[in-house]
C-alpha positions, -999 to +999 in steps of 0.1 A: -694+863+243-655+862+240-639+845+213-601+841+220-593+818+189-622+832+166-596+838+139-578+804+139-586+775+117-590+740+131-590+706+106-596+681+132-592+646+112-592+629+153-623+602+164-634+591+194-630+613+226-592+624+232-591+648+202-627+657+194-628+667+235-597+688+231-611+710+196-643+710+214-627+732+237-611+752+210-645+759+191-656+770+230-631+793+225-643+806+190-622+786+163-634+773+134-633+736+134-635+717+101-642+680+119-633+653+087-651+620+093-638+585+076-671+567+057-690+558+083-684+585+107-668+592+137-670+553+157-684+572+182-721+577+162-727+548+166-720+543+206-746+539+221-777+537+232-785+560+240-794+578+204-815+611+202-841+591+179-839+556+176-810+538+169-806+560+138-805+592+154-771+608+171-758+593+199-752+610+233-714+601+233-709+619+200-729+649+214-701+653+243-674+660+226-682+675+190-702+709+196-690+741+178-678+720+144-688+712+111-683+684+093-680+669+063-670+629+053-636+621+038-612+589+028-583+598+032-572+564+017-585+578-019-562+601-040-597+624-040-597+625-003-561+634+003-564+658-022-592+673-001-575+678+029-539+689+019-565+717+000-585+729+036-548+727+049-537+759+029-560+779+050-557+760+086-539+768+115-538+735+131-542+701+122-552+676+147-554+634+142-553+606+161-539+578+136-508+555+152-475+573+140-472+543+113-505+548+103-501+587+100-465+587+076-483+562+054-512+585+044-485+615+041-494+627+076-460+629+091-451+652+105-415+661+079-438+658+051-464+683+067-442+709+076-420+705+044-456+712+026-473+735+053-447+750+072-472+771+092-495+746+099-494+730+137-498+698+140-512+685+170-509+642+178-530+622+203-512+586+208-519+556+227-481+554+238-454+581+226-436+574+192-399+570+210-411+539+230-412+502+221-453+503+222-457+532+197-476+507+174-499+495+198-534+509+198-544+524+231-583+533+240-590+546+271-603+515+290-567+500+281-545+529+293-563+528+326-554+490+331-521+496+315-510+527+335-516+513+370-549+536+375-574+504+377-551+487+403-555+517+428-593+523+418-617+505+439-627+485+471-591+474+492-601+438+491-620+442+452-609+437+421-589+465+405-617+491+391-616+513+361-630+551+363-666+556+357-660+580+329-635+579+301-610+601+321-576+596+303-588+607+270-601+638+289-570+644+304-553+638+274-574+663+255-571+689+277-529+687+273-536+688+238-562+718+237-533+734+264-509+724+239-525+739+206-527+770+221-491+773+232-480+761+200-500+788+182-487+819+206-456+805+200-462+807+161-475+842+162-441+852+185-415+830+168-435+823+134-421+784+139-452+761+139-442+727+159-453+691+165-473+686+197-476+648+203-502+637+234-497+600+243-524+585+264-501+565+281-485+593+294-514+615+302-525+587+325-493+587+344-494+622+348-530+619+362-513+597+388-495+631+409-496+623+443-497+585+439-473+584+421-451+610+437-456+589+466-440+555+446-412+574+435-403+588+468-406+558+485-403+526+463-431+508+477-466+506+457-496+524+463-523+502+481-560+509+469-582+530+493-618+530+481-633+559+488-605+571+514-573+587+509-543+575+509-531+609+526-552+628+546-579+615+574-604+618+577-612+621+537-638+595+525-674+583+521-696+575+558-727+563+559-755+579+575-788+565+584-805+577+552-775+578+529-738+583+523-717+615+529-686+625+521-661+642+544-631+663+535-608+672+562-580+696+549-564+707+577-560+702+614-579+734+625-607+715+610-602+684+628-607+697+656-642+713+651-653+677+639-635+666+669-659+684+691-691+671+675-675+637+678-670+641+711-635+631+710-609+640+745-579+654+718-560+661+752-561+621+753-553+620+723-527+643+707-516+626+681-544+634+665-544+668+662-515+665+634-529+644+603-496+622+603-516+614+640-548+606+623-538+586+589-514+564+617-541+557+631-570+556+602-589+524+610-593+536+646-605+566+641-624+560+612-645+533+632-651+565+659-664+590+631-685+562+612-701+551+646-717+588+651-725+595+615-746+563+617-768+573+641-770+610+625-789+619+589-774+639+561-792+671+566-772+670+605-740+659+590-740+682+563-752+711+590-726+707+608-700+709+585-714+740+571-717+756+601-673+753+604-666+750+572-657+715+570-660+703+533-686+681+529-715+668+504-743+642+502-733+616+475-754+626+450-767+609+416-759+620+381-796+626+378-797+648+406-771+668+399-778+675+365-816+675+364-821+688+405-790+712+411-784+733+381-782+770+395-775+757+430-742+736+422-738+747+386-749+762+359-732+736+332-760+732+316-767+747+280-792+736+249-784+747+215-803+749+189-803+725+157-818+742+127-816+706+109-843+693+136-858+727+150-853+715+187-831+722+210-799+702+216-792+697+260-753+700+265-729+708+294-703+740+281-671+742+291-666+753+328-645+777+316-661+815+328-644+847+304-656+877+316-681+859+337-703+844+307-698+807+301-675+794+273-694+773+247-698+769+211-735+782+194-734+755+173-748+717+185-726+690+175-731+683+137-754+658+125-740+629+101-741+638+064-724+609+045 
């Protein structure tokens, strides 16, 4: 398998999801990552259930974001411990934490002192908010940028209360500009020979997850309304109901439209307007109610057949169970164990989706187990 960053060096000193997703993706990649635990471990050991064994064993949100590394426990608030690291820091490449920006210059984390000490060494930075603003200090999990970033108020039901995501998708987002990040850092190192300061705020990760919505805001000044399952866009582009379950519908362009329009049964000479999707989201409840009183009366498999047959994007609503226990080879192929020479059983992850050469990106090692 290809390994990109085999010959870079990773001290990743970062909990929780934001950081440990992003050097997860690095180890994918073939770096060595050095993951430095406080006493007690990552916070994220002890999420759960569910654990692998009891509620001693490792739990399954540590396991999705720390394969590839090893790890060892260190205070950093001990003279031994700082000692510790500024010695693995001689050798590393990149140095990646997590602490607020006060937090970081008081254990001699900054990043002047760093690069006055290291001046090779990258240092990469996930915040909750950026160090230039008034809320630098603030601490900022996931669940909090969502509400704080406007994401919750356009997530769910139009008449429900505002929703977060089901998954923790602002520190993914965030740990994917920081992976991006770390490695344009370190080809600009290997071009320039300047190592530099990468700083990924939540905050702002979330607003950039916004794109479209918030394009829309700033072109317009009004707020975005919250849509459900529809799009604020393009119709038709939601969830119908069938009579044995829910489908969803993509319409991307008008050629499209008018295939569905024909199993809808819908006179588009009556209607013309609708053959442009300005036409259609004008007119979204109306012809919503049209598409929703035909997929009613029709199952899935039809539905789905029939937007197969023209190549009209569409899917069953599926379960997590399904698609990760039922569809691997079909929809995916995600899904990869590791081996654990600690338990002598295999370790059930998803690798990174990234394809080099046609073989899957992911790290031979399983995520490590707690050694305190």
């Amino acid at each position: 398998m290809l390994k990109p960053l085999s010959h870079f060096r990773i001290v990743d000193l970062s909990c929780v999801l934001a950081g440990p997703f992003a050097t997860q993706l690095l180890a994918d990649f073939g770096a060595e990552v050095q993951k430095l635990e406080p006493p007690g471990g990552d916070p994220t050991r002890g999420w759960g259930p569910p654990f692998d064994e009891g509620e001693e064993g490792e739990s399954a949100y540590f396991r999705c974001a720390n394969r590839g590394k090893q790890s060892q426990s260190l205070d950093l608030h001990t003279d031994e411990g700082r000692t510790t690291l500024f010695e693995l820091l001689k050798d590393a490449d990149v140095l990646v934490e997590n602490f607020r920006s006060d937090s970081a210059d008081r254990l001699g984390l900054g990043w002047k002192r760093l690069h006055g000490k290291f001046p090779k060494l990258i240092l990469a930075s996930v915040r909750g908010f950026a160090s230039d603003v008034a809320a630098s200090r603030r601490a900022g999990y996931d669940f909090i940028i969502q509400a704080e970033s406007g994401w919750m108020d356009i997530t769910g039901e139009p008449d429900g209360r505002p929703m977060k995501v089901g998954v923790a998708l602002v520190d993914v987002l965030a740990g994917l500009y920081c992976a991006n990040g770390i490695q344009a850092a370190l080809l600009h190192r290997e071009r320039t020979g300047e190592a530099i300061h990468i700083e990924v705020p939540l905050m702002e990760a979330a607003l950039a997850g916004l794109v479209n919505v918030a394009a829309g805001s700033l072109m317009t000044g009004k707020p975005p309304q919250r849509w459900g399952n529809a799009h604020p866009q393009i119709v038709p582009y939601q969830s119908f109901q069938c009579s044995d379950g829910d489908v969803a519908i993509g319409v991307g362009s008008d050629r499209q439209f008018e295939v569905l329009a024909l199993w809808l049964g819908l006179d588009l000479e009556a209607r013309p307007e609708w053959r442009k999707n300005r036409g259609r989201v004008r007119d979204r409840e109306e012809l919503v109610a049209l598409i929703e009183a035909r997929t009613r009366t029709s199952t899935l498999d039809e539905v789905i057949a029939m937007c197969e047959a023209n190549a009209i994007p569409a899917s069953r609503v599926r379960s997590v169970d399904d698609v990760l226990f039922r569809q691997g080879g079909t929809l995916h192929n995600l899904l990869q164990p590791l081996y654990d020479v600690n338990t002598n059983t295999m370790v059930p992850t998803l690798a990174s989706p990234l394809l080099l050469n046609g073989e899957r990106a992911c790290a031979s090692l399983p995520p490590p187990r707690w050694k305190p």
